[in-house]
Structure formats: structure tokens, C-alpha cells
C-alpha positions as CSV (number, residue, x, y, z in Angstrom):
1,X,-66.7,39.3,52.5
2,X,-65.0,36.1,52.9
3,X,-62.0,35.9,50.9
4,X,-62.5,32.4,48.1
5,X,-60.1,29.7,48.4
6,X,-57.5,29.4,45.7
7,X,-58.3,26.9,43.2
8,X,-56.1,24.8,41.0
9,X,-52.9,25.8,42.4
10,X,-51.3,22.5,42.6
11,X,-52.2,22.1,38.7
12,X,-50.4,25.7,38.5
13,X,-47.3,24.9,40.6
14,X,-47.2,21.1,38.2
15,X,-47.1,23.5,35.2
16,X,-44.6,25.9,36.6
17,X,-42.6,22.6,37.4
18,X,-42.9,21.3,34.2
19,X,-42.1,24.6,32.2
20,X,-38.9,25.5,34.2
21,X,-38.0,21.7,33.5
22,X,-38.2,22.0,29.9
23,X,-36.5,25.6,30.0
24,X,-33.6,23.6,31.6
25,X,-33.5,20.3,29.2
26,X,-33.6,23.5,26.5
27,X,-30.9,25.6,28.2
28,X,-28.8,22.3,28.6
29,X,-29.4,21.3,24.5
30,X,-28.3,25.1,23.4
31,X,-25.1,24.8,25.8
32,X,-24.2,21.2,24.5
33,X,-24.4,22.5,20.7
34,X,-22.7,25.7,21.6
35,X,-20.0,24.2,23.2
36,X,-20.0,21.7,20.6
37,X,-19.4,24.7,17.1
38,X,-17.0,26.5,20.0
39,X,-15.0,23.3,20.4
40,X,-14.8,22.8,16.4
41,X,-13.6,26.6,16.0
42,X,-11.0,26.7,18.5
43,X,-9.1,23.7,16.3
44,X,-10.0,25.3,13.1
45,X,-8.2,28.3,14.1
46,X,-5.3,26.8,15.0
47,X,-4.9,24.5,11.7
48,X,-1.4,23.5,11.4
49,X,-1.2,22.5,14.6
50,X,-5.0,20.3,14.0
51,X,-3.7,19.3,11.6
52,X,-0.3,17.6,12.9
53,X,-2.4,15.9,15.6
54,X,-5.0,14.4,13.4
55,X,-2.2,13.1,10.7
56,X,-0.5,11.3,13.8
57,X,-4.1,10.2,14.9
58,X,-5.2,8.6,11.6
59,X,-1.9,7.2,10.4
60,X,-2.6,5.1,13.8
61,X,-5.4,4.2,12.4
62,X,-4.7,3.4,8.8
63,X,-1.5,0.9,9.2
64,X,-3.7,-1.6,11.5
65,X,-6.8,-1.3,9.1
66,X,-5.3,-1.8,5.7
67,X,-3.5,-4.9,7.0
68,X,-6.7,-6.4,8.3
69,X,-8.3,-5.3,4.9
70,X,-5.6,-7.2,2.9
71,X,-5.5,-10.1,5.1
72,X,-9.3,-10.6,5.1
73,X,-9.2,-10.7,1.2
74,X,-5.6,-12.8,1.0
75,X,-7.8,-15.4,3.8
76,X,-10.6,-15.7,1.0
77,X,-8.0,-16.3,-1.9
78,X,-6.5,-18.8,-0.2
79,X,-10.2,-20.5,0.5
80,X,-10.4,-20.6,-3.7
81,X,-6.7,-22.0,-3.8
82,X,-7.9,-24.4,-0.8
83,X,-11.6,-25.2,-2.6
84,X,-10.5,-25.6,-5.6
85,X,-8.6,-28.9,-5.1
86,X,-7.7,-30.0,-8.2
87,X,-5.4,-33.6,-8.4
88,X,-2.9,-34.8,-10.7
89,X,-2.6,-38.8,-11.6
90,X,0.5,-39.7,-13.2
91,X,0.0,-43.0,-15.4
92,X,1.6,-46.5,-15.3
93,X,4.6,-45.9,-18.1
94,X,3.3,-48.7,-19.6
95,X,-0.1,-47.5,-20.7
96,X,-0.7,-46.0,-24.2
97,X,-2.0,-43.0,-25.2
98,X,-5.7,-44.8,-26.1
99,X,-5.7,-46.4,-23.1
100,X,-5.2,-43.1,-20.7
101,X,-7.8,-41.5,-22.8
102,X,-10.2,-43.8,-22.1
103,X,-9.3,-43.6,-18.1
104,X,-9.8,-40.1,-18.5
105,X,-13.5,-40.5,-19.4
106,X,-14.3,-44.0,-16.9
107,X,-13.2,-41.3,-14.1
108,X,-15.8,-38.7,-15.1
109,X,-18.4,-41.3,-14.2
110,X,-17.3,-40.5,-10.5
111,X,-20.0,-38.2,-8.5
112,X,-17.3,-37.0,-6.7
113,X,-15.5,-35.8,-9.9
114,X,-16.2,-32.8,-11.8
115,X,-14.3,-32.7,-14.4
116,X,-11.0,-34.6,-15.9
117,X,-8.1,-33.8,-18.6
118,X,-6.1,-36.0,-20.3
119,X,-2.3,-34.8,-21.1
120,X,-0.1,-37.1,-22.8
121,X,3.0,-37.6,-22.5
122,X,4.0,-35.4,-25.6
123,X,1.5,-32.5,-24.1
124,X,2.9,-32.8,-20.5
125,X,6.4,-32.1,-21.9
126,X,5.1,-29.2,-24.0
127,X,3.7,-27.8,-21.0
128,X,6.7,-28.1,-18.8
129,X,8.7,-26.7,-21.8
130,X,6.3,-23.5,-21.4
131,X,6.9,-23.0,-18.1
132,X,10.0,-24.0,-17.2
133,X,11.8,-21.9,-19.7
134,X,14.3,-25.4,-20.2
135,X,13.2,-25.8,-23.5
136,X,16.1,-26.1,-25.4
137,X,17.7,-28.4,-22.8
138,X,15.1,-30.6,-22.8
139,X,15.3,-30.9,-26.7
140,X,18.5,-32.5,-26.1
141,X,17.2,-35.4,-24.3
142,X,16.6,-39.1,-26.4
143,X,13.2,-39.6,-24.8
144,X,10.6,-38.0,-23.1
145,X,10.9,-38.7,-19.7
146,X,7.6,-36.9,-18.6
147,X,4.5,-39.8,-17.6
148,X,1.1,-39.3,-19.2
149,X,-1.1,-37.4,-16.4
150,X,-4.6,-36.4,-15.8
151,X,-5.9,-33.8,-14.0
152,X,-8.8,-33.9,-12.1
153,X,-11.2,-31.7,-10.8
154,X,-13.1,-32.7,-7.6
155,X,-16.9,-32.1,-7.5
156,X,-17.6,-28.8,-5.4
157,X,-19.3,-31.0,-2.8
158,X,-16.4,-33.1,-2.4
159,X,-13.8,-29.9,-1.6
160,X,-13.2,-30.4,2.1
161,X,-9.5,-31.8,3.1
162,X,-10.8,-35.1,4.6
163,X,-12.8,-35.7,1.1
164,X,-10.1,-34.9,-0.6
165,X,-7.9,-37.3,1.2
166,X,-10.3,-39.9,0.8
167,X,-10.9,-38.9,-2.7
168,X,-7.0,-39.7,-3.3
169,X,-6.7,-43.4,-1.7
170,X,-9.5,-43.8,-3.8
171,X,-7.4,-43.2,-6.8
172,X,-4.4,-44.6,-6.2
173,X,-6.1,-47.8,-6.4
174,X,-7.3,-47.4,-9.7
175,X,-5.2,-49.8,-12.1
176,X,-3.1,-47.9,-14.1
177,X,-2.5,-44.6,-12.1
178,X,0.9,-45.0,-10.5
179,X,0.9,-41.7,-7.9
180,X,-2.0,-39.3,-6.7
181,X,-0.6,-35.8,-6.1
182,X,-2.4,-33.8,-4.4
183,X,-0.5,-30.8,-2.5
184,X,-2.4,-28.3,-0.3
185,X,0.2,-28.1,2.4
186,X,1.2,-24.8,0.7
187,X,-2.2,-23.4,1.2
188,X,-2.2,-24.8,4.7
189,X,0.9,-23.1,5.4
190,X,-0.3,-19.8,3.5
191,X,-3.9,-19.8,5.9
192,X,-1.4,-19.9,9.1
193,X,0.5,-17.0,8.3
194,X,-2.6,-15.0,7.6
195,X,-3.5,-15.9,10.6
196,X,-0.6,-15.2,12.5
197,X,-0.4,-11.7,10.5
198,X,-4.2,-10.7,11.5
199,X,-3.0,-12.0,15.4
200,X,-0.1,-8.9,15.0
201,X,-2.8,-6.7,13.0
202,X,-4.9,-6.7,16.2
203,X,-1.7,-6.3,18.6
204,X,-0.2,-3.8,16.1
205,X,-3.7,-2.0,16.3
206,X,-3.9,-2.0,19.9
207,X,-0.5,-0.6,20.1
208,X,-1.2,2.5,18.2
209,X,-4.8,2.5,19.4
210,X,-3.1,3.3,22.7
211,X,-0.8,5.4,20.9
212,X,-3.4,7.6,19.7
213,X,-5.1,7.6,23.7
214,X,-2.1,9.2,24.6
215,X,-1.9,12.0,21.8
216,X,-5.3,13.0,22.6
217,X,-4.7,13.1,25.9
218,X,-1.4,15.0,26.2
219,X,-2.9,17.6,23.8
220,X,-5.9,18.0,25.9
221,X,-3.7,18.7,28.9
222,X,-2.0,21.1,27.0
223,X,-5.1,22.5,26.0
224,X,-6.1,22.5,29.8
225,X,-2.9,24.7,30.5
226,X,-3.5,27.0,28.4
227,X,-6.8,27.9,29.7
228,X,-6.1,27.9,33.1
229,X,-7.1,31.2,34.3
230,X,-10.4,30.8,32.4
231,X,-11.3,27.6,33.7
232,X,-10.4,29.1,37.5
233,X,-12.7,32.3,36.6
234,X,-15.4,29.9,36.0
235,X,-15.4,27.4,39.0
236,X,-15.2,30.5,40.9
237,X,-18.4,31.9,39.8
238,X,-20.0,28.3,40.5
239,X,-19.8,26.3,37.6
240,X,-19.8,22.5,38.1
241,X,-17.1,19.9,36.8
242,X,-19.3,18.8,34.5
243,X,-19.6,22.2,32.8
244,X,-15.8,22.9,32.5
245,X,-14.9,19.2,31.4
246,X,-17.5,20.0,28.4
247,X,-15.6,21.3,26.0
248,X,-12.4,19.3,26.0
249,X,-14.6,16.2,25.9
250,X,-16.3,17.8,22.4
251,X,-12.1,18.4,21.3
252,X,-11.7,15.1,21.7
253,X,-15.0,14.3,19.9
254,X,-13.5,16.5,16.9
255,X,-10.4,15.1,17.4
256,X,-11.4,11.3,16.9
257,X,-14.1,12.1,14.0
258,X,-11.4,13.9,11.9
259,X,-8.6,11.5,12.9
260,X,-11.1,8.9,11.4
261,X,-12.2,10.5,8.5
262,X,-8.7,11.1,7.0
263,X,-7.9,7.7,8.0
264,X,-10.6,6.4,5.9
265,X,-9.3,8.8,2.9
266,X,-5.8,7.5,3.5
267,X,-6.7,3.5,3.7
268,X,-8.6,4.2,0.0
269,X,-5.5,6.2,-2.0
270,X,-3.5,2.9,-0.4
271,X,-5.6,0.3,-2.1
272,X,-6.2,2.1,-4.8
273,X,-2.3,2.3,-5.4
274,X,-1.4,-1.4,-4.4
275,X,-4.8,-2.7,-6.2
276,X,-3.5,-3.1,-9.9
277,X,-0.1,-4.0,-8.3
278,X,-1.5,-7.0,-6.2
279,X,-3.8,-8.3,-9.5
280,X,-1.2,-8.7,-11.7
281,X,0.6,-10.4,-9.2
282,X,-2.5,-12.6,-8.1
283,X,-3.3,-12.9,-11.8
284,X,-0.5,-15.5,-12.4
285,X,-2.1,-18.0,-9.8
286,X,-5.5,-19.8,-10.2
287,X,-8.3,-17.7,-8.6
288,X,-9.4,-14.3,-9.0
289,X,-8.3,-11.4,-5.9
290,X,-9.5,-7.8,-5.6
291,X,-8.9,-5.6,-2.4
292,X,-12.8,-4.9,-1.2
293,X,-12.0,-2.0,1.2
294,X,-13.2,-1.2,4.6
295,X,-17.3,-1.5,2.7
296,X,-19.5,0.5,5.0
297,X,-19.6,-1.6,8.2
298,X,-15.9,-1.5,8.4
299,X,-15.4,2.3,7.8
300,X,-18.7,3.1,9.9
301,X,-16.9,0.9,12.9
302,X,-13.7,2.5,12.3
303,X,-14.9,6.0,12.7
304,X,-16.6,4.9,15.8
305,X,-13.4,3.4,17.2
306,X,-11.6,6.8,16.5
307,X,-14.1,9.1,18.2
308,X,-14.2,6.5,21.3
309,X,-10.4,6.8,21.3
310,X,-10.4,11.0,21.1
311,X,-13.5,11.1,24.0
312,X,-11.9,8.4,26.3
313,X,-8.3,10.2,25.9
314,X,-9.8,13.9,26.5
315,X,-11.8,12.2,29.6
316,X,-8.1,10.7,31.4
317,X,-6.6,14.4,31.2
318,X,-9.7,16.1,32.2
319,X,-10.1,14.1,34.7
320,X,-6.6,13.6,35.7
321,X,-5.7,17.6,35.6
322,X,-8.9,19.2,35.9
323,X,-9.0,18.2,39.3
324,X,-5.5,20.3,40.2
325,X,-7.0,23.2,39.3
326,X,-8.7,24.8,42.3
327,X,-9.7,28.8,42.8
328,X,-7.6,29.9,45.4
């Protein structure tokens, strides 16, 4: 009897394919998550010495962040100092108190004006008095030597320097006023040296960013030494580079996410010590300041930085010393 031909046995050998394909994505999944808990047990039982190397990691971390966290809120104080514009017009000597009152309330008329206020000259000295702490020397004086003023307040669609300039000339010519003051050149000087601060923030950051490379690097190598005979054992019995370079890539994965996550815990006691500090000492200029924190961006982008930094330092000494180590 003639023997029938086999049917369907390239849909068997596709399925065969297909399975031992799958068994190998599954075999490859469970080794990746193994070596991934083995990785995170090997530096929990060596704490102290974890430990030591992840305070050095995130303290490399911390400096460069809290100083870009202080300088991004100082940048958008000084936009309120800078927005808020407001101009003082000393009056003509000559001009009584009736007179300036009644200035006061022509200039309101202004659309680019918000807002005015009227001191005369008895109210200026007062004032200065209250702040100059020269009270009882200027009681000694025989007159008041302080001009009537009024303060304006530009309209917050006229806030930009070249409005504000403009605003001024304006002013000046206006019969009666005898000088314009308006001084932002201390909040033009202020902006540059935030922005000369956040310039070093990023070169400080880079610094210790490269700093931190190198930790993780020379305690992988270290790492690498001390498993020599076990990583030889293994090549020998046919394991590929990829396979032994594994697990000190996932220790430098640990190393990064924990560096970053005590960072983050670090950067927060350090606001929250310096926050009450700073307001009271924002609280006696115009404006109002709080410290905002890293928010969820920044911390998520900072933790992502760190493990970056702990895989691409692991990846230098594996690659760097793995390659020395050869079965003999």
C-alpha cells in the first residue's frame, strides 16, 4: 500500500518556529527580571557601602538642581519687580498742595496709567522719617526740604522698558513735574546675574554630572573584579557579552534610580528649610516669592538624568574591562 504524503508540514514546522520563538522572547523576559531583583540584592546586602555611593551620587545631583530651582523662581521675582514699573514725579517747589492734588487726578485720565498717589511734601517727609530711621535729625531741620511727589502706576499693558521710557518723556513734559524717576537698572542688573548664576548652574551640573559618570563607573569596575572568576566560568561555558554585561548594566540602573530618588528627598528638606528664610526676606520688597520645587516634570526629568548617568557609567567599565577578561 502506497505510503500518503505528509500534509501540512510547512504549517507544522511555522508553528514549531513560532513556539520556540516565543519560548525564547519568554526565556529572555524571565532572565532580564531575574537579573534585574539579583542586581537590586547584591547592593542591598552590602548597605553601607550602597549607601556611601548613592549619598555621593545624589548630593551630585542636588547642588545643581536646587540652584536652578531658586534661580528659576528669583528670574520670575524679578519679572514682578521688572512689570511692575511704578514712577515717581517730584513737583515744581512752587506748586501747592491743591494744585498737585489736582495733577494727581488729570494724570489718571492717561490710558497708559493705572493708578496715581499724591504725597505732599509733609507725607513724603513722614515717610522718609519711617524708613530712614533719621527721624530725630531731620526734626532739627527749619524746613522741609522734601518736594511734593506722585507715584504712578503704569497700566499693565504699558509695562515693557521701551513703554516705560516713552511713558517717562511723556511726563517730564508735563508743567509742573520737575524730574521723572524711574530706576530699573537694579532689576536689569539683578536679571544678569541670574543669568550668569543659571550659566554656572548648568556648568556646575555638568561637572558633577561627570563626577557622578565616574563613581559609577569605578564602582562597577570594582564590582567587575570582584567577580572575576565567575564571569570567566561563564564565558567559558558559552555565554555571550551581552549576557555577562547584564547585570552590571541593571547596578547601574539601581544605582542612578536611588541616587535620584534621595536626591529628590534631599532638594525638598532644602527648600523646605530655606523657604520661610527666603519669604521673610522677599517679604520686605514689593512682590510676593515662594520656592515651587522641582513640580513633577522637573523631578520626573531628574530621575531620568540619574539612571541615564548610572547605565552610561556601568556601560564605559563593562565595556572598558569586560573585554580583558578572557578564559584562558
Amino acid at each position: 500500500m502506497a505510503k500518503q504524503p505528509l500534509r501540512n508540514s510547512g504549517r507544522g514546522s511555522a508553528e514549531r518556529h513560532k513556539v520556540a520563538v516565543g519560548d525564547r522572547g519568554r526565556g529572555y523576559l524571565a532572565h532580564h527580571r531575574e537579573v534585574l531583583v539579583s542586581s537590586l540584592q547584591r547592593l542591598l546586602a552590602e548597605p553601607l557601602a550602597t549607601l556611601m555611593t548613592l549619598m555621593v551620587m545624589a548630593i551630585a545631583l542636588t547642588l545643581p538642581s536646587v540652584m536652578l530651582v531658586g534661580l528659576q523662581d528669583a528670574q520670575g521675582l524679578s519679572e514682578q519687580w521688572r512689570g511692575a514699573g511704578e514712577m515717581t514725579l517730584f513737583l515744581d517747589a512752587g506748586l501747592s498742595e491743591a494744585e498737585g492734588q489736582a495733577l494727581s487726578a488729570q494724570l489718571v485720565d492717561n490710558s497708559q496709567i493705572a493708578s496715581t498717589l499724591y504725597l505732599s511734601k509733609a507725607d513724603a517727609l513722614a515717610e522718609f522719617k519711617q524708613y530712614s530711621g533719621l527721624g530725630d535729625t531731620l526734626g532739627l531741620l527749619d524746613h522741609n526740604p522734601l518736594p511734593a511727589v506722585i507715584l504712578v502706576e503704569p497700566d499693565a499693558g504699558y509695562r515693557q522698558p521701551q513703554q516705560l521710557q516713552q511713558l517717562a518723556t511723556l511726563l517730564e513734559a508735563v508743567d509742573g513735574v520737575a524730574e521723572v524717576v524711574l530706576d530699573l537698572a537694579w532689576v536689569d542688573r539683578l536679571r544678569a546675574i541670574i543669568a550668569f548664576a543659571r550659566s554656572l548652574a548648568w556648568v556646575l551640573g555638568g561637572l558633577l554630572g561627570l563626577g557622578m559618570l565616574l563613581v559609577v563607573g569605578n564602582t562597577i569596575r570594582l564590582e567587575i573584579e570582584n567577580r572575576r572568576d565567575e564571569i570567566v566560568v561563564v564565558k567559558l561555558v558559552g555565554a555571550t557579552d551581552a549576557f555577562v554585561r547584564r547585570p552590571f548594566l541593571y547596578t547601574g540602573f539601581w544605582y542612578g534610580l536611588g541616587a535620584g530618588l534621595l536626591a529628590w528627598c534631599l532638594i525638598q528638606l532644602i527648600l523646605l528649610y530655606l523657604g520661610t528664610t527666603l519669604s521673610e526676606l522677599i517679604g520686605l520688597y514689593p512682590g510676593s516669592f515662594e520656592l515651587s520645587g522641582l513640580g513633577i516634570a522637573g523631578a520626573l526629568s531628574m530621575l531620568l538624568f540619574a539612571i541615564l548617568l548610572g547605565v552610561a557609567g556601568a556601560w564605559l567599565a563593562v565595556v572598558r574591562h569586560l573585554a580583558a577578561i578572557e578564559p584562558r
